[in-house]
Each structure stands twice: as structure tokens, then as C-alpha cells.
C-alpha positions as CSV (number, residue, x, y, z in Angstrom):
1,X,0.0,0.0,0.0
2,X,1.1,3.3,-1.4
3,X,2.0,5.9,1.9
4,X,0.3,9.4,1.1
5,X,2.9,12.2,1.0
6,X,3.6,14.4,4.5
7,X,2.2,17.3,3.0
8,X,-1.0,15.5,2.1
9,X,-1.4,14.3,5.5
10,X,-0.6,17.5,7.5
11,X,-3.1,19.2,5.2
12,X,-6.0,17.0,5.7
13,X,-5.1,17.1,9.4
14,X,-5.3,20.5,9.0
15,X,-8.8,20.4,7.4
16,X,-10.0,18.5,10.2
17,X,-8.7,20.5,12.8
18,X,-10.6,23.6,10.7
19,X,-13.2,21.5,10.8
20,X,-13.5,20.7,14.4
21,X,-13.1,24.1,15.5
22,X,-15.7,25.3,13.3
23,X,-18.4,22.9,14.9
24,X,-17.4,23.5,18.6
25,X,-17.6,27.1,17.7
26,X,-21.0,26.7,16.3
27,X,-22.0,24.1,18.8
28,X,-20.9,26.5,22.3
29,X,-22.8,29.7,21.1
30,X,-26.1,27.1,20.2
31,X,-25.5,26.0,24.1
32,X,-24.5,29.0,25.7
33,X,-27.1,30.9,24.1
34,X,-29.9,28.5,24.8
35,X,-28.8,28.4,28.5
36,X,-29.0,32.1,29.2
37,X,-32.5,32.3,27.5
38,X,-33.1,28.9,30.2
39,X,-32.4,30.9,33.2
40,X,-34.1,34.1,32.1
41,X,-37.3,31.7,31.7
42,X,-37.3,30.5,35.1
43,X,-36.4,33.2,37.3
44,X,-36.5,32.6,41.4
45,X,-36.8,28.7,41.8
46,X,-33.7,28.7,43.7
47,X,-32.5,25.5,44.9
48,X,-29.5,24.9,47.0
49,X,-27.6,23.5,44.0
50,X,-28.2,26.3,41.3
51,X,-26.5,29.6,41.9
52,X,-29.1,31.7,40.4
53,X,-31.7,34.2,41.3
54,X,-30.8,35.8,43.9
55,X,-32.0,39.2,42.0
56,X,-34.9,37.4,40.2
57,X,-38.1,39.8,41.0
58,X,-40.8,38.0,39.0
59,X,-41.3,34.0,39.5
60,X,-41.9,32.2,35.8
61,X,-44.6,32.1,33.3
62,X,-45.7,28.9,33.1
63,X,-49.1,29.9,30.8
64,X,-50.2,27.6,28.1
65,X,-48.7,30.3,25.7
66,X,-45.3,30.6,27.7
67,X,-45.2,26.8,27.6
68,X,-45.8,26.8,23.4
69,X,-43.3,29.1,22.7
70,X,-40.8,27.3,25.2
71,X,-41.4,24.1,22.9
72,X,-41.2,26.3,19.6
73,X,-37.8,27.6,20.9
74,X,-36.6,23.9,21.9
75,X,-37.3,22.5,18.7
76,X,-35.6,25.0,17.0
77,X,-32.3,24.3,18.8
78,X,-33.1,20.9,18.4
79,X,-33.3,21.2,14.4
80,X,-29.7,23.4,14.9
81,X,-28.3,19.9,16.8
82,X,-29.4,17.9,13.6
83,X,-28.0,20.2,11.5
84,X,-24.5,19.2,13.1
85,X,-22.0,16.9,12.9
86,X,-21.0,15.5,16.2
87,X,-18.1,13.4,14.1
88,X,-16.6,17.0,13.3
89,X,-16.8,18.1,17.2
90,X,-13.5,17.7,19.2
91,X,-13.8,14.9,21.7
92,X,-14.7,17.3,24.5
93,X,-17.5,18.2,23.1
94,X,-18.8,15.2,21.6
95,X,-19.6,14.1,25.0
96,X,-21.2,17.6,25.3
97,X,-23.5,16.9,22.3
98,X,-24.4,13.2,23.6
99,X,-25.6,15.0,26.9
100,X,-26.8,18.1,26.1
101,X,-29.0,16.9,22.6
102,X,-31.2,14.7,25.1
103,X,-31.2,16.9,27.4
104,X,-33.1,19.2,25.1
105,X,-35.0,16.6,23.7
106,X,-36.5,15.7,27.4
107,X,-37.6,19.2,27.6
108,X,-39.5,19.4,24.5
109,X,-40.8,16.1,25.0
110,X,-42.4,17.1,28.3
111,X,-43.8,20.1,26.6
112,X,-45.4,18.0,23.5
113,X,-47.1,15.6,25.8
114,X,-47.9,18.7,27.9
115,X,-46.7,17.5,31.4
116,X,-46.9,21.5,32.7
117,X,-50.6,20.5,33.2
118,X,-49.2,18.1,35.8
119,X,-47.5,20.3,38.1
120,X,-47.7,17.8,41.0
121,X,-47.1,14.4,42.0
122,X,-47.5,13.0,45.9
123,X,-44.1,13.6,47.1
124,X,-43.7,17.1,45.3
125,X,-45.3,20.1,43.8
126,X,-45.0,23.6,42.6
127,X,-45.8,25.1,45.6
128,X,-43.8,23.2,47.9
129,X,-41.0,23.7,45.8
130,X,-41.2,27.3,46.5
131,X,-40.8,27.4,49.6
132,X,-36.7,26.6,48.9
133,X,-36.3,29.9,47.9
134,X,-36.2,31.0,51.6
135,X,-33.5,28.9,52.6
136,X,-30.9,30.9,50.6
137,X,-30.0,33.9,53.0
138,X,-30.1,37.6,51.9
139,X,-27.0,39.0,51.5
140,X,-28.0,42.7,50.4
141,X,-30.8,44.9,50.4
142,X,-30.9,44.2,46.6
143,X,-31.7,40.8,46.8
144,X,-33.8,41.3,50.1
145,X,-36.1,43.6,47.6
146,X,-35.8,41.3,44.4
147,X,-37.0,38.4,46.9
148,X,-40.5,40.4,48.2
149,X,-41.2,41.5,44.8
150,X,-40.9,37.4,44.1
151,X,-43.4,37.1,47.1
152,X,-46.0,39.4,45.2
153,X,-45.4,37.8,42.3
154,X,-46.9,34.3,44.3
155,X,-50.5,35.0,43.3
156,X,-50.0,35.3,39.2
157,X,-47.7,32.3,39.3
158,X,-50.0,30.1,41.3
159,X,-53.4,31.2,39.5
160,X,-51.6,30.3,36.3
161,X,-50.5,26.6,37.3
162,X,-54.3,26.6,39.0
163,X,-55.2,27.2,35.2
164,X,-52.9,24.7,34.2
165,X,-54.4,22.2,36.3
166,X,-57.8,22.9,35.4
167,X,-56.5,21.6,31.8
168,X,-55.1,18.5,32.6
169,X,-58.0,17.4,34.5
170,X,-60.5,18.6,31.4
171,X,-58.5,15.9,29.6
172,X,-58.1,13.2,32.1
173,X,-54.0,14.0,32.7
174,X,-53.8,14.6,35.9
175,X,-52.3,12.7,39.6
176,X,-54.7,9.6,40.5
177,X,-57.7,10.5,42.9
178,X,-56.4,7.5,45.1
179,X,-53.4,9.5,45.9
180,X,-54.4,12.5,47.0
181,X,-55.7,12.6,50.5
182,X,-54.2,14.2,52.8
183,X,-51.6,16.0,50.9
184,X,-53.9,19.2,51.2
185,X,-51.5,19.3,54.6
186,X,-48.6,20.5,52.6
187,X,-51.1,23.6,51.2
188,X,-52.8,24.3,54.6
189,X,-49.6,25.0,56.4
190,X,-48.8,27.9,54.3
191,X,-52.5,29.1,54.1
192,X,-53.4,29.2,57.8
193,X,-50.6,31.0,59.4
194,X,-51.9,33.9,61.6
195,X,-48.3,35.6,61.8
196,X,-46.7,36.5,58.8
197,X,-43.4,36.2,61.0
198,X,-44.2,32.3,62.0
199,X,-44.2,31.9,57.7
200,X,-41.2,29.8,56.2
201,X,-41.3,32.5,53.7
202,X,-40.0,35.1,56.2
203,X,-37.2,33.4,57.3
204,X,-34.3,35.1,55.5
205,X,-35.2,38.4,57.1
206,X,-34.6,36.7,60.6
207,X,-31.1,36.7,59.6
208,X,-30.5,40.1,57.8
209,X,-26.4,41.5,57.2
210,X,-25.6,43.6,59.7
211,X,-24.0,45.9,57.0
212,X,-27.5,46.6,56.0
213,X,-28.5,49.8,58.6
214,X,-31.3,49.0,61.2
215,X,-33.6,51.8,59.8
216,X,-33.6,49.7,56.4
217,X,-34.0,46.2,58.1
218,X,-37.2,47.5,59.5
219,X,-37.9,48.7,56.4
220,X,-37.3,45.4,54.7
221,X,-39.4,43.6,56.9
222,X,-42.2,45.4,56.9
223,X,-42.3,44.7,53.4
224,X,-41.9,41.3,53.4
225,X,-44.9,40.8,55.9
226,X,-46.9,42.6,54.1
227,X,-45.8,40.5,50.9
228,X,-46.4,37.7,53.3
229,X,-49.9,38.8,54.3
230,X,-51.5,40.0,51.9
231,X,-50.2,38.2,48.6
232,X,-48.7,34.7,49.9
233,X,-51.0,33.5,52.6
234,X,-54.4,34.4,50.6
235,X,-52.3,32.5,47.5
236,X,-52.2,29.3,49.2
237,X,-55.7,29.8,50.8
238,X,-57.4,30.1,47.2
239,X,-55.5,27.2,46.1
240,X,-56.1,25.0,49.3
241,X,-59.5,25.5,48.1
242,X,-59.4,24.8,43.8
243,X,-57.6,21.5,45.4
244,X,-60.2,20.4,47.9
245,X,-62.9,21.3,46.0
246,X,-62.1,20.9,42.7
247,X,-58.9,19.0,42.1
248,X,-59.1,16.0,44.1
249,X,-62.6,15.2,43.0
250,X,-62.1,15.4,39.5
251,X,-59.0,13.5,39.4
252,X,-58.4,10.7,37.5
253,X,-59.9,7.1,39.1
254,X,-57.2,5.4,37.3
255,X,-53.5,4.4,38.3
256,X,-51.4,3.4,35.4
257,X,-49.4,6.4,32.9
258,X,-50.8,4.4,30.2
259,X,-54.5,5.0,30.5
260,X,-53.6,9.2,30.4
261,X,-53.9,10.5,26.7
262,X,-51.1,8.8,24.8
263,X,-50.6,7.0,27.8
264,X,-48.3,4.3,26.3
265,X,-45.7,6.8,24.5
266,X,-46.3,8.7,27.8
267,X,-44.7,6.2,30.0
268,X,-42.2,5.3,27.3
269,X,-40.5,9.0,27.2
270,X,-40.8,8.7,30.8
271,X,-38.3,5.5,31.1
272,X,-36.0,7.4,28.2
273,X,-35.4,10.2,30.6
274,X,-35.1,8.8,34.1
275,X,-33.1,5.9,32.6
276,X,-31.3,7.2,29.7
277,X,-32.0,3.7,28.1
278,X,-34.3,2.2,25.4
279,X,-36.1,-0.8,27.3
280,X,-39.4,-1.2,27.2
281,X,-41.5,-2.1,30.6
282,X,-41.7,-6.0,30.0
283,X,-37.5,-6.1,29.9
284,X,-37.6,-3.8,33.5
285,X,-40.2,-6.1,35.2
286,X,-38.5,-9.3,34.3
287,X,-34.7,-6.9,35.8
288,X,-36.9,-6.5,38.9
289,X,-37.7,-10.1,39.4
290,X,-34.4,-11.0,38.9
291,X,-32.7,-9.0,41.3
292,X,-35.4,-9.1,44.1
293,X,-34.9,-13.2,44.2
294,X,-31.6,-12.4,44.0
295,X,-31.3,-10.1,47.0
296,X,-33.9,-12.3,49.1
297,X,-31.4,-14.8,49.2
298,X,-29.0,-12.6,50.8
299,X,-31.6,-11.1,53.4
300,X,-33.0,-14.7,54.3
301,X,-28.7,-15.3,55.3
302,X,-28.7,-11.9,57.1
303,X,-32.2,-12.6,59.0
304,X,-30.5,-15.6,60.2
305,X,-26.9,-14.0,61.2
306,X,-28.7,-11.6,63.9
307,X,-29.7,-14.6,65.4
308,X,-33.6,-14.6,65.2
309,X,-35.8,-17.7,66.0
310,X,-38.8,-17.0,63.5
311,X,-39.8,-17.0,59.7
312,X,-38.9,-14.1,57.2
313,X,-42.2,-12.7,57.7
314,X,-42.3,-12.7,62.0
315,X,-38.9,-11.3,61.5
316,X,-40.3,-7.8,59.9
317,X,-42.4,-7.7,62.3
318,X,-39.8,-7.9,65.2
319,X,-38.1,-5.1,62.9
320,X,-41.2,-3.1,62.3
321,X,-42.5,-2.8,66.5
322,X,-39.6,-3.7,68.4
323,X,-38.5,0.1,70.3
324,X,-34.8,-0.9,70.2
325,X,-34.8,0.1,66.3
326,X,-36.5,3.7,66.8
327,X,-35.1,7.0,68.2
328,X,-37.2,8.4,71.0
329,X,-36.4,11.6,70.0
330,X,-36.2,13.9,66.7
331,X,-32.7,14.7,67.8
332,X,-31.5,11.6,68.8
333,X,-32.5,10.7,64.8
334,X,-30.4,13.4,64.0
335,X,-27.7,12.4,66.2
336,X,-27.3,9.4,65.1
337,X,-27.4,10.0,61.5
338,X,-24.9,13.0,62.7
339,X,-22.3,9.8,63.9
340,X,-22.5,7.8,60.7
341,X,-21.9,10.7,58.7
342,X,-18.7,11.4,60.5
343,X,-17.6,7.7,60.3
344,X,-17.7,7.9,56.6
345,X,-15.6,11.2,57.0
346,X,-12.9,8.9,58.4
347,X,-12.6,6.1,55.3
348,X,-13.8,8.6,52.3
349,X,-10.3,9.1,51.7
350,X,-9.4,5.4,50.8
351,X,-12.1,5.3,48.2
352,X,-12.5,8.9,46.7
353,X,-9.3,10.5,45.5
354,X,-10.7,13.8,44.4
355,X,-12.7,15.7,47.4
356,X,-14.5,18.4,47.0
357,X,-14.3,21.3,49.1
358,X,-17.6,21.8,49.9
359,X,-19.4,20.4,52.9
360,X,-23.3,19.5,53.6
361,X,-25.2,20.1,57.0
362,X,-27.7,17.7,58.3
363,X,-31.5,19.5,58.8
364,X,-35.3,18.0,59.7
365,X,-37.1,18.1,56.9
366,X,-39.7,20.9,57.2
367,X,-42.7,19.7,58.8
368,X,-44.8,21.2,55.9
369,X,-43.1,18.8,53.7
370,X,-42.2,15.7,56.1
371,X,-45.6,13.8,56.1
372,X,-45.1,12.8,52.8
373,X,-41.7,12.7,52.0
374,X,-38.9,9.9,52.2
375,X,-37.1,9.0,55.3
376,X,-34.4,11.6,54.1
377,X,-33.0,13.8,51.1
378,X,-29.6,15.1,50.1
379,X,-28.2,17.8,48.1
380,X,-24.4,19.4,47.7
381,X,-25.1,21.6,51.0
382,X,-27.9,19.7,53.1
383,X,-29.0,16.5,54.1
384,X,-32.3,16.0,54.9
385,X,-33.7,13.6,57.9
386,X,-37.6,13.1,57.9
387,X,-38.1,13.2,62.2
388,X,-42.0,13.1,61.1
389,X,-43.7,9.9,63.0
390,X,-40.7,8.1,64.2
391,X,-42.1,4.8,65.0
392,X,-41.6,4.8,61.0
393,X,-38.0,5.7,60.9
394,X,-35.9,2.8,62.0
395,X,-32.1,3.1,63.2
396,X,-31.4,-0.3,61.2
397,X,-32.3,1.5,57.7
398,X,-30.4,4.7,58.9
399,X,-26.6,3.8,57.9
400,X,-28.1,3.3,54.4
401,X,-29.7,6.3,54.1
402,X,-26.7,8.5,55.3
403,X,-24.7,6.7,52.5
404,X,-27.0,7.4,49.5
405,X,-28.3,10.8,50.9
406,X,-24.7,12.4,52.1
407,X,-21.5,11.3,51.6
408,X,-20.4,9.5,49.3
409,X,-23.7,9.6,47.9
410,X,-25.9,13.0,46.6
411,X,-23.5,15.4,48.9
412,X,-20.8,14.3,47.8
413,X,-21.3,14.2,44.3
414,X,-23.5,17.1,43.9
415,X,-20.6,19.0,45.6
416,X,-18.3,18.0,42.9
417,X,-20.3,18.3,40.1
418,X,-20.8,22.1,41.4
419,X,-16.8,22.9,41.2
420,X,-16.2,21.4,38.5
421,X,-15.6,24.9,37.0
422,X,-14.4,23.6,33.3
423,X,-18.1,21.8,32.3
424,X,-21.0,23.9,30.6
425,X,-23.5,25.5,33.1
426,X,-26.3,22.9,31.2
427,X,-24.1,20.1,32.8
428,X,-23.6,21.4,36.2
429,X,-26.8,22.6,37.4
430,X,-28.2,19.8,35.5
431,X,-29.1,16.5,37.2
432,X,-29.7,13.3,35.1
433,X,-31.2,10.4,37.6
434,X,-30.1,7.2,36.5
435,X,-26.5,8.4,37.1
436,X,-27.2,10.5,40.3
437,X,-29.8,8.0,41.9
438,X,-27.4,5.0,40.4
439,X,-24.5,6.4,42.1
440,X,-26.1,7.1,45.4
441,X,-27.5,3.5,45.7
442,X,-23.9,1.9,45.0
443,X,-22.4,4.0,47.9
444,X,-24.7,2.3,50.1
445,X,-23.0,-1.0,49.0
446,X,-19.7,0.7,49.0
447,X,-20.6,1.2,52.7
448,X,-20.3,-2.3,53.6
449,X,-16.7,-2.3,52.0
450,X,-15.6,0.8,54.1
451,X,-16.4,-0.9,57.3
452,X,-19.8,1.2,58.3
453,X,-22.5,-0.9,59.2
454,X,-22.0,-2.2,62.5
455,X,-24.3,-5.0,63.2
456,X,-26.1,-7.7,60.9
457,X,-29.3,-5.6,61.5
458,X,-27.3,-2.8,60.1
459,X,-26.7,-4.4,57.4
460,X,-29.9,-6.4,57.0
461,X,-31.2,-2.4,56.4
462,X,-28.7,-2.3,53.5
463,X,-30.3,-4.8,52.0
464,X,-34.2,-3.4,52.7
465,X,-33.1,-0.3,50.6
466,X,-31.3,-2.3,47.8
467,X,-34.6,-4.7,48.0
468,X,-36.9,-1.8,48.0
469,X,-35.2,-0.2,45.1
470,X,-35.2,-3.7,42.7
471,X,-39.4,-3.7,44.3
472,X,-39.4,-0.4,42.2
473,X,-38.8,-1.8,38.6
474,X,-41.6,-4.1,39.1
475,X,-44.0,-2.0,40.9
476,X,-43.6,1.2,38.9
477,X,-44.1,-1.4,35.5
478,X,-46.6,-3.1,37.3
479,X,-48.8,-0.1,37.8
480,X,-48.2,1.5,34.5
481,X,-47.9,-1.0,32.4
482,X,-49.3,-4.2,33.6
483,X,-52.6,-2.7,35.3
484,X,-51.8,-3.2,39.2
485,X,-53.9,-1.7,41.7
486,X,-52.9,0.2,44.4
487,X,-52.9,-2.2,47.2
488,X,-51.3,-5.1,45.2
489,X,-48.4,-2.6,45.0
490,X,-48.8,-2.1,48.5
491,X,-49.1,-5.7,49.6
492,X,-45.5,-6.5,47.0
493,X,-43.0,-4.2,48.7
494,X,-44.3,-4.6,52.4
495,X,-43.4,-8.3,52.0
496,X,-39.8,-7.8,50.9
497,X,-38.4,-5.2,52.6
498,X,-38.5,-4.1,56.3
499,X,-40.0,-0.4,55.9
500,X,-42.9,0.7,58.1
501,X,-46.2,0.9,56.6
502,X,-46.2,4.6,56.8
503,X,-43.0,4.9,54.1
504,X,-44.5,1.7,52.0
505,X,-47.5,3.6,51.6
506,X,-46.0,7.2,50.5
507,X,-43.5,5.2,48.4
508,X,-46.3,3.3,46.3
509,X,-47.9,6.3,45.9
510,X,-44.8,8.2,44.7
511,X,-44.6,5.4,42.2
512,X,-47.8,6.0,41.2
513,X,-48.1,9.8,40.4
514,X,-44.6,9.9,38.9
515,X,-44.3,7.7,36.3
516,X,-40.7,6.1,35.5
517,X,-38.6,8.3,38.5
518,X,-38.1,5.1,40.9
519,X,-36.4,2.9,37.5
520,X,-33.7,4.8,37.6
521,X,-32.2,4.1,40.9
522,X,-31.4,0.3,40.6
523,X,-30.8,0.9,36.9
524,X,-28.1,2.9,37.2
525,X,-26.8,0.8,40.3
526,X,-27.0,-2.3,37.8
527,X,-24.6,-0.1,35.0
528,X,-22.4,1.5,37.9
529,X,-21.9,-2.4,39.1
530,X,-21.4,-3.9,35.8
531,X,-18.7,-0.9,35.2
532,X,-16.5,-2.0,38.1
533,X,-16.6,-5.8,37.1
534,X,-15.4,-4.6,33.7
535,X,-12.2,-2.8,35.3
536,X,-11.6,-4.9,37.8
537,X,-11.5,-7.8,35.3
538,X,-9.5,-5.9,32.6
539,X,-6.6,-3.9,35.1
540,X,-6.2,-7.0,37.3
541,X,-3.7,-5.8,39.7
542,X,-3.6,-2.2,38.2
543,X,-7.4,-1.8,39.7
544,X,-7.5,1.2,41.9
545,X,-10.7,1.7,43.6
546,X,-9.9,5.7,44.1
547,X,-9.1,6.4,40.9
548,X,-11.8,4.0,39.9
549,X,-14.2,6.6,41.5
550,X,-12.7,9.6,40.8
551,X,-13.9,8.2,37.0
552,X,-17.0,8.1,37.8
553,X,-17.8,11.2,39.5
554,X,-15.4,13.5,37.7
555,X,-17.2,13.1,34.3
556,X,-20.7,14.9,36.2
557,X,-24.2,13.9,35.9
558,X,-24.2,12.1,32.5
559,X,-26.4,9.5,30.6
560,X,-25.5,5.8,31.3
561,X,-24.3,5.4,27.7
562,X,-21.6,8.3,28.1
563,X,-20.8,7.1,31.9
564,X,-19.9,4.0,29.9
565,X,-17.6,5.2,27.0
566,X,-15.8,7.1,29.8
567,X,-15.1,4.1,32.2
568,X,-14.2,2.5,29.0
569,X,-11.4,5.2,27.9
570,X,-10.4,5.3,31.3
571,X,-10.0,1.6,31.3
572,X,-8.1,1.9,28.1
573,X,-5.7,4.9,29.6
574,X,-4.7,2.7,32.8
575,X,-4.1,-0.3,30.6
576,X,-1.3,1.7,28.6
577,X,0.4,2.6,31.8
């Protein structure tokens, strides 16, 4: 074979290189463009893990016709994605494109099938959600004004998504009636406050900058009761009643995704985003099965290690009543979770290489929130414990939970995702499930090779969260797609995995008014699993567990398919060393 000339060769490698920067020019103003007209269209739904806002004075449009237009400018960009060639992209932003183009394709796809009409599910809503904007404190009088004007804004904003909700139940997409009771609670807490001082929402002006004179302070907060009074309180009142009156009657008597309008391409794009993966709900039942037999096994062997007398089912009992297992107080919860935290602090270092210099606090979860949430939630600065109705909170489950919800689990990673400074703003206050909820669930396995569970019941609570999360891929397909009711859901995960009947309950009914979310856990676990086999097999004695992880978690929150390619180049990079 004939070799091509040096001059030919450095002049098509010149070409490409043209090439390449010609794409990734086009490519980063498409993005960076797209993402400042992002943040201007949701203004002030600060959470703790987007750096946004604090001058927002207006709260979004989220109108039929500001929803249409969204769409109309998302399939525009998208039409600008398939006008590209990701082959001509450098390889930085290749894996860019294979995150963001989904990403965008998520958005519009909630638009077309018009989930805005949805704002709600049982373990979160719209207006619980704002209530997070007054945990970020006030650091001038500028924001301190932008953040009442946001409190005045309340009424438009929730008379639109009352509008909005109005529609979906007109067409019969809305959350099933037979999950709806009692979560008026999370509505009437904000709506019969006599003090406008006792309100969450007046929380940041407890804590004013002293570099802001006293005169103004008093200024300030007169404002912001009178927000408080006058605008938020009679918001929530008028919407307490469209969702007694009105809402929960009307709603839906069905359960499963698939009987809503276009049900079954519904629940499809559903999977496609909280998975990243193109299985259909047959292949995820039959994942489920497999993996709950195969964990079942392992609890039967634990059951027996703490020494119990008694059958699998006596034995959740013993777990469920026995007082041993539950704090007495909401503090000593707190305490203890406090402890296992700081444990992990000790051995993080021998499994993570790359630390991040942020650290998370540990908080109750607001008691406007906490009857219906899960036993605890994390993010880059907080951890959330739920100290609602601790008879259903057991110690045994608790090491778990610390693992997934702090460190190295959502705190840890969400920290790192935040600094790492040299990724897009669409890929760092942007969070992709299957990889965050994947990772999180591994660390509580990672847990038992750090030396943190302490006793077989310990660890027999390892195994209720990994059996409660393989219960998910066959309830969640089980409702939607194979026509389960309610109870049988019910009656599936309370026989395989020691939680109380308080958190089976919200769980099953989290599963049923959000479609696809609980997949992605145990699906990414699966992937993050089957990754570590792969390099563990391939770099023999090379295998480093840190850097291992540091693989992992330095690439962000990505799709399953890039997490993949990545290992696999990092595989690759080790094995030429």
C-alpha cells in the first residue's frame, strides 16, 4: 500500500482541525445561548444546588402560551443539533453533544405531551417547591427587595398553574384520585398562618447582614410581611380551596401512565429520561424479578446471622415494632445520623481521590413537607432527615440512608459536580437520575466495604433499601404498564423489605403519580456495578478503587451510555500505563 505524501497528510489534518473548530464554535454559542435564555425563563426557583436568582423579582410564566413558545424555541435548537455533525466536534464536546441533545429533547418532550398541566405528584409540587427559595440567605438589600417582589409575584404564578391544572383534569392527565388525600396538609400550612413572622417565607429576614442599617431592616421587613400577608398567605388559601374542591374530585380514578392521553408513548419517554435507556416495561419487570430473588437470598442469610428464631415474615415484624430500632427523640435521629456521617468522613479518603471542598449540614425536613416525604433527602449543601412519625423511621435502615443521601452519595457528588468549574452550566446545574440515583445507591454498597455498618441488623437495612429499590422496577411497570392496583403494590413491597407501613404507603404512591422516577435508581446501580466488574476484570492488579471513582464522578451527571464510554477510555488509559 502506497503511503500518502507528508504534505498531504498534515493538510488534511489541518482540514479537520478547521473542521472541528468550526463545529465546537458553532455548537458552544447554540448551548451558551440556549442556556442564558433557560435561566431568564425560570427566574426565582432557587434551589441549593443552582446559583441563580438571587435578584430574580418576577417567579416564571408557566401559561399555556409561555409553555408553546418554550417548545417552539426547543425544537428550534433541536433542528440546529441535527444540522451538526458530532463526528466533526473535538472529543470534549462530543460528550457535550451526547448530553446536552437529550437533554433538550427531554424538555420538549415534556412540553409536547404537555406534562406543565401536571404540576404535582405526591411527594412534590410547585408550591412546595417554593418554599426553597427562603433557605438561601439575603446578602443585600438588593436581593432582600428582588425576593419580596418574588413574594408578590406568588398570586399570578399560582393562578396560572391553578389554570394549568384545570386543563389537565378537562383531559383526564392529571395525579390519580387514590393518591391525593391528605396531601392538602402541605397547602394548609402555608395558608393558615396567623403571623406572617411564623411563615417559612419570612425566614431570610430573621437573619439580615448587619451591613445593612437598622432603619432599612425594618424597612425590609415590613415589606416582606406585608408581601407575606396580603399576597402569599391568601395564594395558598385560594389554592387550598381549587384543590379540595375541585382537584381531588375530579382527578383521575385510574392508576397506570398508560391510561392518560397517549398514555403508552407517555410512560415510554418517561423511562428514556429517568433511565437514559431504550427498554421497554416488559424487559424492566423481568430486571426486577431477577434481582429481588436475587437479594432475598442474601436477606434470608442476614435474618438468620442476627440470630432470630422465626420466619422471614415474623422477623419484619420484630423489625417493624420492636422500640430498640427507633429514636425516641427527633434529635437523637439526628444524632445518630450526625455519627454515621462522621464515620464515613474517616474512610472517604481510601475510596475517593478527588474531594470536593464543599461540605453539607444535616437539617429535619420541614414539617410542611415531612408527612409525605422519604425518610431523608440530600443535596451538595444539606442532608435532609424526615423526624415526622418516628415509629416509621428505623435506626437499622439509617446507615443506608446516610450513605446514598450524604457522603459519598448526593453530597458528595453534587458537591463535585458544582466545582467542577471547566463543564458547561447545562451540565452542572443539571441532574440526570439514573446516574445520580445510580451512584447514590452503590455507595450504600460501598458502605459495607468501608467498614460502616456495624451489626447484621445494620446491614440487613442495606439490604431493605437495595430490595426496596429492585421492588421499584416491578412496581412502577406493574402499575403502569401491567394494570396493578394500588394495594397489590402495597401488599408486593411490604413483603420484601423491612420499611414501616407509613414509608410503603408514601412510596407506592410516589410510584404512582410519577411515572418512571423510581427505575432509575437500581438501573443505574445495575450499570455503575457492571462498570467495576469490567475494570476490575480488565486492570487486574492495576485496579485502583480511588481512581476507579474519581472516574466516575469526575465526568458529572451524565447519561448511562456516556458514563460507559468514559469508564471505557479510562479503562483503556490505565491499561497503557
Amino acid at each position: 500500500m502506497k503511503k500518502l505524501p507528508l504534505f498531504v497528510l498534515l493538510a488534511a489534518a489541518l482540514v479537520g482541525a478547521a473542521h472541528a473548530e468550526t463545529a465546537d464554535r458553532q455548537f458552544e454559542q447554540l448551548y451558551k445561548a440556549e442556556w442564558a435564555w433557560r435561566q431568564q425563563q425560570f427566574p426565582g426557583l432557587d434551589d441549593e444546588d443552582r446559583e441563580a436568582g438571587d435578584k430574580d423579582n418576577r417567579l416564571p410564566a408557566v401559561d399555556a402560551k409561555a409553555q408553546t413558545a418554550r417548545l417552539a424555541y426547543w425544537d428550534d435548537v433541536l433542528k440546529k443539533l441535527a444540522a451538526l455533525k458530532p463526528e466533526e466536534l473535538s472529543p470534549e464536546n462530543r460528550v457535550n453533544y451526547a448530553i446536552y441533545k437529550p437533554q433538550i429533547e427531554n424538555l420538549a418532550a415534556g412540553l409536547r405531551f404537555r406534562d406543565y398541566e401536571m404540576p404535582l405528584n405526591s411527594d412534590t409540587q410547585f408550591w412546595t417547591n417554593l418554599r426553597f427559595m427562603a433557605d438561601r440567605p439575603l446578602k443585600d438589600p438588593a436581593a432582600a427587595r428582588a425576593y419580596v417582589a418574588r413574594l408578590n409575584d406568588v398570586p399570578r404564578y399560582f393562578d396560572e398553574e391553578i389554570a394549568n391544572m384545570h386543563a389537565g383534569l378537562k383531559r383526564g392527565f392529571s395525579v390519580p384520585r387514590a393518591v391525593l388525600d391528605g396531601r392538602d396538609v402541605s397547602i394548609s400550612t402555608f395558608a393558615k398562618i396567623d403571623k406572617p413572622e411564623d411563615s417559612d417565607f419570612y425566614k431570610p429576614f430573621k437573619k439580615l447582614p448587619t451591613t445593612i442599617p437598622a432603619d432599612e431592616q425594618a424597612a425590609l421587613r415590613a415589606d416582606a410581611v406585608k408581601a407575606i400577608r396580603e399576597k402569599v398567605i391568601p395564594s395558598y388559601a385560594k389554592l387550598l380551596k381549587f384543590f379540595r374542591e375541585e382537584y381531588v374530585p375530579k382527578a383521575r380514578t385510574t392508576l397506570a401512565a398508560e391510561a392518560m392521553p397517549d398514555g403508552n408513548a407517555y410512560y415510554r419517554q418517561q423511562i428514556k429520561e429517568y433511565t437514559t435507556l431504550d427498554l421497554d416495561p416488559e424487559a424492566i419487570h423481568e430486571i426486577g424479578l431477577k434481582e429481588v430473588a436475587r437479594i432475598d437470598a442474601e436477606m434470608q442469610t442476614t435474618m438468620q446471622a442476627t440470630g432470630f428464631k422465626g420466619d422471614f415474615p415474623a422477623f419484619l415484624k420484630f423489625l417493624r415494632t420492636d422500640p430498640q430500632f427507633y429514636a425516641k427523640t427527633p434529635e437523637e435521629l439526628l444524632m445518630h445520623a450526625a455519627w454515621i456521617a462522621k464515620r464515613v468522613d474517616a474512610k472517604i479518603g481510601d475510596y475517593v481521590k478527588t474531594l470536593p471542598r464543599g461540605r453539607f449540614g444535616i437539617e429535619p425536613v420541614p414539617a410542611a413537607l415531612a408527612p409525605f416525604w422519604t425518610a431523608g433527602r440530600g443535596g451538595a449543601r444539606t442532608y435532609w432527615v424526615n423526624t415526622y412519625d418516628l415509629p416509621s423511621r428505623p435506626l437499622y435502615n439509617l446507615t443506608a440512608l446516610t450513605l446514598h443521601e450524604s457522603s459519598p452519595g448526593h453530597s458528595l457528588q453534587g458537591a463535585l459536580t458544582l466545582e467542577a468549574k471547566a463543564q458547561p452550566d447545562f451540565r452542572t446545574h443539571s441532574y440526570i437520575s439514573a446516574y445520580g440515583e445510580g451512584w447514590a445507591l452503590y455507595c450504600e454498597k460501598l458502605g459495607k466495604e468501608m467498614g460502616i455498618y456495624q451489626t447484621a441488623y445494620d446491614d440487613f437495612g442495606r439490604e431493605t433499601y437495595e430490595m426496596w429499590r429492585a421492588a421499584r422496577l416491578v412496581i412502577d411497570t406493574g402499575i403502569h404498564h401491567k394494570g396493578w392496583t394500588r394495594q397489590q403494590a402495597i401488599d408486593y413491597l411490604a413483603g420484601h423489605a423491612a420499611l414501616s407501613q407509613h414509608e410503603v404507603e408514601t412510596e407506592v404512591d410516589r410510584y404512582i403519580s410519577w411515572p418512571g422516577q423510581a427505575l432509575s435508581y437500581k438501573l443505574g446501580e445495575l450499570k455503575i456495578v457492571e462498570l467495576r466488574a469490567r475494570a476490575e476484570k480488565e486492570l487486574g492488579t492495576k485496579f485502583d478503587i480511588r481512581t476507579f471513582h474519581d472516574a466516575v464522578l469526575e465526568i458529572g451527571s451524565v447519561p448511562l451510555p456516556v458514563l460507559e464510554q468514559h469508564i471505557d477510555a479510562y479503562i483503556a488509559a490505565a491499561k497503557a500505563k
